[in-house]
C-alpha positions, 0 to 999 in steps of 0.5 A: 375464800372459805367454804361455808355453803355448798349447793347441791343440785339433784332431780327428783330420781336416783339422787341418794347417791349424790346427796350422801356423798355431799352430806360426808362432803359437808360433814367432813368440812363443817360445811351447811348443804343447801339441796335443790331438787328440780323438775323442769315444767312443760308449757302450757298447752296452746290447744284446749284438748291437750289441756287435761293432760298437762295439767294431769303432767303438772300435778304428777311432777309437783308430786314427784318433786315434793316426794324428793324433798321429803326424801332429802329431809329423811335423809338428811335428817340423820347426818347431823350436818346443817342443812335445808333443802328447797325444791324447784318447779319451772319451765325452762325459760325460768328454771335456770334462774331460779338455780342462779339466783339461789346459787349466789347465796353459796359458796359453791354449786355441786353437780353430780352424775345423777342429773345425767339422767335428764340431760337438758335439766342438767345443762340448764341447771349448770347454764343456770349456776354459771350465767346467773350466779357469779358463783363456781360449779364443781362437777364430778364423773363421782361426788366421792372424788370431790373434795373441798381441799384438793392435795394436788390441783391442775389450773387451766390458763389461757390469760382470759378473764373467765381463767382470771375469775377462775384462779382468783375463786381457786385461791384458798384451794390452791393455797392448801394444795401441795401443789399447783400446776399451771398448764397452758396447751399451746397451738402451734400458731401461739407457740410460735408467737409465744406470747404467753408464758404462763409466768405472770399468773404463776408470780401471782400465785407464789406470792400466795405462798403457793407452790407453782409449776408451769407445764406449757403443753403441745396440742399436736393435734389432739383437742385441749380438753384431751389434753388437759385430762391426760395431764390431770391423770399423769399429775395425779390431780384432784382438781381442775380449775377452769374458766367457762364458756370464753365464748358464746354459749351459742358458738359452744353448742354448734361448734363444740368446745373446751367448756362443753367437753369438760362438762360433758365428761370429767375425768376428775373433779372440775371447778368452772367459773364464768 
């Protein structure tokens, strides 16, 4: 598809670095840039003692969340690129989706390092564009390194629906890539069995008139996400395309695994559909 309405996702703290890389994002590709900054709201107190100093919070960070707006604007104001910026107050049962709901009214959701700085907005927030947009979310370790037509794309496959939804919202990126590699990181159990080759996706994509290369990798041992970055380095890949969470949030959390790795640290730009 064509990008034309990036969502930037930001705190209400030490943004200006994401928010400028995403103005150049944007201007670079004649794109309109949405900017949420969102503060996560405390509940409301259930004894009546502690309900002056909640509300005391309350009024600090409603605060502190129109000064980031007002920042953004300025900001923005002399890039001269199409925009608007829309803040986010809410506790944590409802933030995430509020994030998907305004999510789905762009192309793509761009998370950058700022929100690091408050880890459990920052899950919730990504929980929140993948869960409840039906929109992609592109993570980078530096906005700087995010580009919206990657030379040299890396498309994680395992056959699943999420790796499905993933190529198919790829398509236009990959169709104006050099090209791309197909890589499926094989445990022993599935290489012996070899009932994936990685051949039918790749018939789908030349058929796009992409340039394809299946590289089926040997975990031998180490993690699929370990794999899956070494090989984006010896690529030189602009872009990983992944699907996200083929499992339960939940199993993700208490076990780990390939989508919370990847969100964790990115070693190049990450796009993850659900």
């Amino acid at each position: 598809m064509t990008y034309k309405t990036l969502l930037l996702v930001v705190g209400v703290n030490q943004f200006e670095g994401d928010l400028r890389a995403a103005a150049d994002l944007c201007s670079a590709h004649n794109v309109h840039l949405t900017v949420m900054p969102a503060a996560m709201a405390t509940l409301p107190p259930i004894r009546d003692f502690a309900a002056v100093s909640w509300d005391y919070d309350r009024t600090s960070h409603v605060e502190e969340l129109g000064q980031a707006i007002e920042r953004a604007r300025e900001t923005l104001n002399n890039t001269g690129i199409s925009f608007d910026v829309l803040g986010r107050y809410a506790d944590s049962m409802r933030i995430e989706h509020d994030l998907g709901e305004c999510a789905r009214y762009s192309d793509i959701t761009l998370i950058g390092p700022s929100l690091r700085a408050d880890k459990r907005l920052r899950r919730l927030m990504i929980e929140g564009a993948l869960f409840h947009s039906a929109r992609p979310i592109l993570l980078a370790p530096d906005l700087r390194s995010a580009n919206l037509k990657p030379r040299k794309i890396l498309l994680a496959w395992n056959s699943s629906v999420e790796a499905v939804r993933a190529a198919r919202e790829g398509l236009e990126m990959m169709r104006g890539a050099d090209g791309v590699n197909v890589v499926l990181v094989e445990s022993r159990a599935v290489a012996a069995a070899t009932e994936e080759s990685g051949d039918h996706i790749a018939s789908y994509l030349a058929r796009q008139g992409i340039t394809v290369t299946i590289d089926r990798l040997r975990g031998a041992g180490r993690r699929v996400e370990d794999v899956l970055n070494q090989h984006a380095v010896e690529t030189s890949a602009d872009l990983i395309v992944m699907g996200a969470y083929g499992h339960s949030r939940v199993r993700e959390k208490v076990f780990g695994g390939v989508t919370q790795a990847m969100i964790d640290a990115q070693v190049v730009p990450v796009m993850m559909v659900r």
